[in-house]
C-alpha positions, 0 to 999 in steps of 0.5 A: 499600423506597426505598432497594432502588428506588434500589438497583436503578436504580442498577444497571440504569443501570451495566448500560445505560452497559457496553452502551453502550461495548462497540461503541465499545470493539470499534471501536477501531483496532489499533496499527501502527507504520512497519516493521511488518507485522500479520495480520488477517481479514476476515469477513462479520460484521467487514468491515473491520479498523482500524488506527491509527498515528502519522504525521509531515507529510511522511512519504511512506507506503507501505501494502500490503494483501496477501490470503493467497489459495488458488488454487481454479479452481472456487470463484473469490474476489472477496478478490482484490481487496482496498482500502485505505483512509487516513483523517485524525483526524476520519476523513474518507477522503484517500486509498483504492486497491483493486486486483487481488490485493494493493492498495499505496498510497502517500500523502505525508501533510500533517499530524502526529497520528494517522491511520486505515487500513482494510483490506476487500475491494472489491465489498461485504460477501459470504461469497465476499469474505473472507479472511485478511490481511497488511497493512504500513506502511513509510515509503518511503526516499529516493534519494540522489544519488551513493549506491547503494540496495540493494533487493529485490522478489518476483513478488508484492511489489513495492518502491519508493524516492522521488526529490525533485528539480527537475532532470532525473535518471537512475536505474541499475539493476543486477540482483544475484541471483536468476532473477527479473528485476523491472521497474523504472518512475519513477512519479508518484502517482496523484490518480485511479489508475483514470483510464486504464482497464485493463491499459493500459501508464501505469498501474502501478496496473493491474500492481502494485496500487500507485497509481501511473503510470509516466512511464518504464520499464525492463524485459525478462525477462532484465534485468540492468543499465539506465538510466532518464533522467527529465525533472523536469516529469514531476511537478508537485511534483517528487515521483517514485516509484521502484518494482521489481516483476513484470514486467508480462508475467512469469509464471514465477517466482511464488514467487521474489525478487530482489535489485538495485541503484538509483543516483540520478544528478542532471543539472547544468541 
């Protein structure tokens, strides 16, 4: 009889202990490497799906949270706005950006080891507010100076390159292919994206999804060819995003692309 009690309380307690790492098992982060992109969903019961990758100190991240939307003019989902947020090893947050149908952070990291992204909705956990996902990771090239960079955008998905320079530059613009006509923008990176309010003309945030603001613009709907001259005080580090997207004014070609051109010019002083 002592030894079935000891038996059975054995048993119970491996029961009790498999319960108790089922939760930690389920929240366990999916991998994503850098040039991937995955599909995920956001439910009522699942609000936030997590995501772990490996990042080098000084690798400038680009993350893109794009929601697979159905347009319905009656049934309005507050999945267009989705967020994103970035979080260290320790999980504390570092960075977080939501925005207006698809949310881009960019995010020069500081550390190596392993980071944390969620992707969620903005406005808190409701039936109206979920939905199907992409959601990317790329590391952001750099321009080189002298070297033409080939790139490619759609009306809604933008790209970005990164310019490193103390000195003053110029970026060259040539559109190549396609009746989509991107605007192109030298950008720093927003500490607060939300800073400058709504629509207004500094803040790419507020166009593209991406936390960013625009320091100088080149744009118009029939675009092909163009440079942008920069002052390398514009940003405290030196650090300059360059990104292509949707004009923010363009409403015609939602379902087309376009391919172009960028050249990094530096100045001698």
């Amino acid at each position: 009889m002592k030894w079935g009690r000891i038996m059975k309380s054995m048993i119970v307690t491996l029961i009790g202990c498999f319960f108790c790492i089922m939760p930690t098992l389920a929240q366990e982060d999916s991998f994503i490497a850098y040039g991937e992109t995955v599909q995920g969903e956001i439910t009522v019961s699942e609000y936030e799906q997590r995501y772990g990758f490996e990042g080098t100190a000084g690798d400038l991240i680009r993350l893109a949270l794009m929601p697979n939307l159905e347009y319905d003019a009656f049934n309005w989902s507050n999945w267009r706005q989705p967020e994103i947020l970035l979080l260290d090893k320790t999980m504390n947050v570092i960075a977080a950006l939501h925005s207006h149908e698809s949310a881009v952070l960019i995010h020069e990291l500081t550390e190596t080891g392993i980071y944390h992204v969620i992707a969620t909705g903005w406005g808190g956990r409701s039936e109206d507010n979920v939905g199907e996902f992409e959601l990317s990771l790329e590391r952001v090239p750099f321009l080189v100076a002298g070297e033409t960079a080939d790139c490619e955008a759609s009306y809604k998905m933008s790209n970005h390159f990164a310019v490193k320079s103390d000195s003053d530059f110029q970026i060259a613009y040539e559109h190549i292919e396609g009746a989509f006509r991107p605007e192109v923008s030298v950008n720093v990176i927003a500490e607060d994206p939300y800073s400058c309010g709504i629509d207004t003309p500094n803040c790419s945030s507020d166009a593209t999804g991406a936390n960013l603001h625009d320091v100088a613009t080149l744009g118009g709907i029939w675009l092909d060819s163009g440079t942008i001259s920069v002052e390398a005080r514009s940003a405290a580090r030196g650090l300059f995003i360059v990104q292509v997207a949707k004009n923010r004014w363009d409403y015609r070609h939602e379902n087309e692309s376009a391919s172009c051109a960028l050249t990094l010019t530096l100045s001698d002083s």
